[in-house]
N, C-alpha and C positions, 0 to 999 in steps of 0.2 A: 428526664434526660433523653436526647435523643443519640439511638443507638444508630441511625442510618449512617451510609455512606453517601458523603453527598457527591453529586457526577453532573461536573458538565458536559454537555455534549453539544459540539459542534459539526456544522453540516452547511450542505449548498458550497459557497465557494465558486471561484471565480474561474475556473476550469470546464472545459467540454463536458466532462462527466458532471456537472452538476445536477443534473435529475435525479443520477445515479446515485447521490449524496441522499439526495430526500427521501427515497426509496428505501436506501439502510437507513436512516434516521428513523422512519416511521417503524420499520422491524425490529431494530434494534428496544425504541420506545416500549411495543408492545409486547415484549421479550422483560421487559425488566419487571424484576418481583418488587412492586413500591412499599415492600413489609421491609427490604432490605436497603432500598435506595429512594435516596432524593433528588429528583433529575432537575435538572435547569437547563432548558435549553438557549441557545445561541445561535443564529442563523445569519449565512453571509450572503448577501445576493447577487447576483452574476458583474455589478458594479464594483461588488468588493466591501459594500455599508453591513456594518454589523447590528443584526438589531436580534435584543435580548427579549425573552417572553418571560410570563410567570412560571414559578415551580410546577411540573406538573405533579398533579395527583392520581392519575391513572393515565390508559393510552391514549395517543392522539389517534382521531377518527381517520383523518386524510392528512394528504401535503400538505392540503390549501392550511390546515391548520398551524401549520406548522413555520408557513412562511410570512411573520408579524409584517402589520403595516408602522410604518417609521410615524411614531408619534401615537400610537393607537391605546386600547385600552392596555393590547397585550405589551407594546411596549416599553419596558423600565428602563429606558433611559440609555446612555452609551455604555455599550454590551463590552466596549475593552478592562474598563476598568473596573471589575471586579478582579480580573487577572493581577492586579498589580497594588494591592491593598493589603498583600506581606508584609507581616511585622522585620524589623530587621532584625537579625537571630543574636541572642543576648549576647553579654562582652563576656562571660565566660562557659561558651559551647564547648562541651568535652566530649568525645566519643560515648561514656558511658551515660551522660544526659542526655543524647540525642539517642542515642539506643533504648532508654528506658524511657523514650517520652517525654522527659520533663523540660527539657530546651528545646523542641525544635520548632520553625518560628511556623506559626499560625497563619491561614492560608482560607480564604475565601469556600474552595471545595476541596475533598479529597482525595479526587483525582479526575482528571481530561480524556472524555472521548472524542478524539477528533475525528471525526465520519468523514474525510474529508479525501477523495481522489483525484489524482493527475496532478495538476501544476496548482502551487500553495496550497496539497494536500498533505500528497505524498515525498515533496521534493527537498524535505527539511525546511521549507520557511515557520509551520505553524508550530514544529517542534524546536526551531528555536526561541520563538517567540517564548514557549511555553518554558523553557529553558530557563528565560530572565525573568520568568515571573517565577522562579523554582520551585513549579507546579509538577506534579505526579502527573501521568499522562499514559495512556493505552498505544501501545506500535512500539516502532521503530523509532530510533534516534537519530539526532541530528543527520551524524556520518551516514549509518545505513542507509536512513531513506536519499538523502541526496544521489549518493554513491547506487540507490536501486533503482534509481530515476533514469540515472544518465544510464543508457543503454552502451557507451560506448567506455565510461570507466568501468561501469558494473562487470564488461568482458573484459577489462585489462586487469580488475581483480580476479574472476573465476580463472583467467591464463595462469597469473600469479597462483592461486592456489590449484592449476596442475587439471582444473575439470575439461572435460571434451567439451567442444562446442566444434560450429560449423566457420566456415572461413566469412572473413569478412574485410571490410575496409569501411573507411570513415573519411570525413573531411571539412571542412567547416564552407561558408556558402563564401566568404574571400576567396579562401583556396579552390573553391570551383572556380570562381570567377576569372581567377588567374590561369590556371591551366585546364582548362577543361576536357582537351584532347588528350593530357599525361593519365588523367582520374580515369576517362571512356575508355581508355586503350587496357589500363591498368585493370579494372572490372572486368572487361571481354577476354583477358589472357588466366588470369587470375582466379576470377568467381563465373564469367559465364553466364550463358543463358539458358532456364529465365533464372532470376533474382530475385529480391524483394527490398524494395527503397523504404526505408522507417524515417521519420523525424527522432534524433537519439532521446529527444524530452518530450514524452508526451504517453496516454493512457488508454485504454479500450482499441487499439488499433487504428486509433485516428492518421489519417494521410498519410496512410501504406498503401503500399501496390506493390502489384508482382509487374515483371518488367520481360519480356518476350524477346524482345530486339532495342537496336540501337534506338529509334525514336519512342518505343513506351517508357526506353529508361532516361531519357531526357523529360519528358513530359511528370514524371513519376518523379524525378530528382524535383524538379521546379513543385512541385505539390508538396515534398517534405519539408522545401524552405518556407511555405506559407505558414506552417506550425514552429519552426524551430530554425537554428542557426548552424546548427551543426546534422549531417546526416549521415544512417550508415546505412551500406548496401550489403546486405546477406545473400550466400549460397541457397540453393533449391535444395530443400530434401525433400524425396518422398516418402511421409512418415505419418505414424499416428501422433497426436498431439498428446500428451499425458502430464498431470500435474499433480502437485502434493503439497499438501495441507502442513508450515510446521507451526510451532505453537512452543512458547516456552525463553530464559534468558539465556545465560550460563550453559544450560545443560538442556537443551529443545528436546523435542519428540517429534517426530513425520509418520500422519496419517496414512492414510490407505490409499493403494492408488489408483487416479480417475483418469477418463479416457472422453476428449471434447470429440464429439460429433460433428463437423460442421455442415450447417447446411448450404454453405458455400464454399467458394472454389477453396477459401481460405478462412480465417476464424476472424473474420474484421468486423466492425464497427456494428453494421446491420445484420450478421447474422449472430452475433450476440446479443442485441438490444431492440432489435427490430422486426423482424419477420418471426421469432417466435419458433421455428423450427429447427434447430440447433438441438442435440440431446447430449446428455451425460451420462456416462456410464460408470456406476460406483459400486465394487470395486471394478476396474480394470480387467478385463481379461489379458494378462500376461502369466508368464512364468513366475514361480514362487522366488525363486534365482532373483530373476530380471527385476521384479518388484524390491527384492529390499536391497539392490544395487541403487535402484533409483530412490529410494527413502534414506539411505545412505550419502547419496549426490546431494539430496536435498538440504541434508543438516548441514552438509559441506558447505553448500552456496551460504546460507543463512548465517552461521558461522564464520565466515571469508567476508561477510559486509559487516559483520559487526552486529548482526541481528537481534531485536529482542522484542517478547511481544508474542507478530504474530506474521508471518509471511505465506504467501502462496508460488511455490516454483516449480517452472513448466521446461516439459522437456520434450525431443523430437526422438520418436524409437523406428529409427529406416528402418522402412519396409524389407527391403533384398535383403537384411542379417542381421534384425535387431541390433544395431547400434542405437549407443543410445549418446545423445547430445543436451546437456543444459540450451534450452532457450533465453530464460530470462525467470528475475525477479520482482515480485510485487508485494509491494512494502506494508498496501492498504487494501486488498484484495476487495469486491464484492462482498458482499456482508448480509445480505437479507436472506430469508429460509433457504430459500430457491439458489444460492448462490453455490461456488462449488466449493471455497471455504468451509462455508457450517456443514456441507454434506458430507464432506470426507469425514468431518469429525464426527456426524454422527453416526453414518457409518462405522466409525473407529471407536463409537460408544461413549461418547461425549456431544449432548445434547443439544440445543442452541440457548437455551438458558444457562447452563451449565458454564456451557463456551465462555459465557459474558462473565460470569463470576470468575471462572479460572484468567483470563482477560486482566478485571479489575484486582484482582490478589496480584499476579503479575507484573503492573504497572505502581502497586505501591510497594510491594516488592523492590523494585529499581529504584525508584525514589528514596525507600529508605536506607540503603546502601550508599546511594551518595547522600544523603544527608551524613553517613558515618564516617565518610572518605573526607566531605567538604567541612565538617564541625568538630573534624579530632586534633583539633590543636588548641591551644587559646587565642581569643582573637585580638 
């Protein structure tokens, strides 16, 4: 009898951060104890083709490994439908057959890692999907991730649940188009120079800028609509950047807290992924106070989206009087050794193996819970 947990994992994807995918893919692979798991990988390629490999039996060597050719040895065929090869759950499911086992319907693996960042990672597409295949699955849910995606609902929920942030405005690229003199005038009275222009969907800092004057924030607005449809323009603060690790459903936990270095002007695209000179500091040096104010913020936000799983949320602590501000939420943080995820935890004494296991118990965890919710009636 086979005692494994068997785990998909899914990675690559049709996102910016794609590399970023292969990279956790690979760490996460040689992270896992194959005494305990049965890995099946799946990999999407920057087209969006899904091609499925063999089970592995120990770690992959590299990416290259990792990214099957379509039709090849490693190839098994089309990698969606094992997703959807659910029995359908018998005609009489009762809460106490799907609690004790005996009813509930049969399922390819026993639970979905989706390694998967930025857009149809993190945005709720693969967790819906995984939804209708009513597969167990590692992260965030549908709502969460969508809701932690958009940067501009994700602030009109933290508003709603009352956290500080920094001022901002939004507007979709019609509404520029329309009045563009009400938005420029409305930014310069309101938020000020400089600023910083985000695309509200999108991952790693992609097509931001900070904005100086009228024509960088022109220049810098037209750069966020090449990502996205919708943009927000945030206030400047001068602050240290600090984030925190939570982990957990129901009832989360927040790690210790980390403090990003950047080695540019701002925390963007190439000074996290690129030049290599960017440092972390874990723990933080702040206040005893300051710190579980801000581990406190953190379960708040993760909590207020509906969180479960695993989130990373990052905040601004001004300089002139330590305030402190939620910046934002990530639904599917970094994930390899070196990330600032696994470090807080293990700093906070929770391993990166460990991580994965507490991970996967948490993700069948939620699944079996709704399986209680979805199968306590007769059908």
């Amino acid at each position: 009898m086979n005692d494994k947990i068997r785990v998909g994992l899914i990675y690559g994807g049709k996102s910016g951060e794609h590399e970023v995918s292969l990279q956790t893919a690979l760490a996460v692979i040689k992270a896992f104890d194959m005494n305990k798991y049965e890995v099946h990988p799946f990999y999407i390629t920057k087209q969006g083709e899904w091609r499925s490999g063999p089970m592995l039996t120990g770690p992959a060597e590299s990416v290259a490994a990792l990214t099957f050719e379509p039709g090849g040895a490693e190839d098994s065929g089309f990698a969606l439908q094992p997703f959807f090869r659910s029995a359908e759950p018998p005609a009489q499911a009762t809460i106490s057959s799907v609690t004790n086992g005996e009813a509930a319907p049969s399922a390819p693996f026993d639970v979905v890692f989706p390694l998967l960042h930025g857009t149809f990672g993190e945005d709720g597409t693969i967790q819906g999907l995984l939804e209708m295949a009513n597969m167990a699955y590692v992260g965030t849910g549908v709502l969460a991730s969508s809701v932690g995606m958009d940067k501009v609902m994700m602030k009109r929920v933290f508003a709603q649940e009352g956290l500080p942030q920094c001022v901002f405005r939004h507007f979709t690229k019609t509404q520029w188009e329309k009045d563009k003199s009400f938005f420029l005038m409305e930014i310069e009275i309101v938020i000020g120079y400089p600023c910083f222009v985000k695309p509200a969907n999108l991952g790693s800092s992609v097509g931001i800028n900070k904005a100086r004057n009228r024509d960088e924030l022109m220049h810098a607005i037209d750069e966020a609509f090449r990502y996205d449809r919708k943009v927000i323009v945030e206030e400047f603060i001068n602050a240290r950047e600090l984030e925190v690790a939570v982990l957990g459903n129901d009832e989360p936990e927040a790690s210790v807290v980390g403090e990003v270095v950047s080695s540019n002007e701002f925390y963007d695209y190439k000074a996290k992924y690129i030049d290599g000179k960017s440092s972390m500091i874990i723990p933080a040096e702040v206040p005893e106070e300051l710190s579980e104010q801000i581990r406190e913020l953190a379960v708040r936000a993760f909590l207020a989206i509906d969180g479960s799983g695993l989130s990373r949320v990052d905040f601004f602590l001004r300089k002139e009087d330590n305030r402190i501000f939620i910046n934002e939420i990530n639904t599917m943080p970094g994930f390899t050794p070196f990330s600032m995820y696994p470090l807080l935890w293990k700093e906070s004494g929770k391993p990166y193996a460990e991580l994965l296991d507490h991970l996967i118990q948490l993700a069948l965890q939620r699944h079996a819970e709704k399986q209680r919710l979805h199968y306590s009636f007769d059908l």
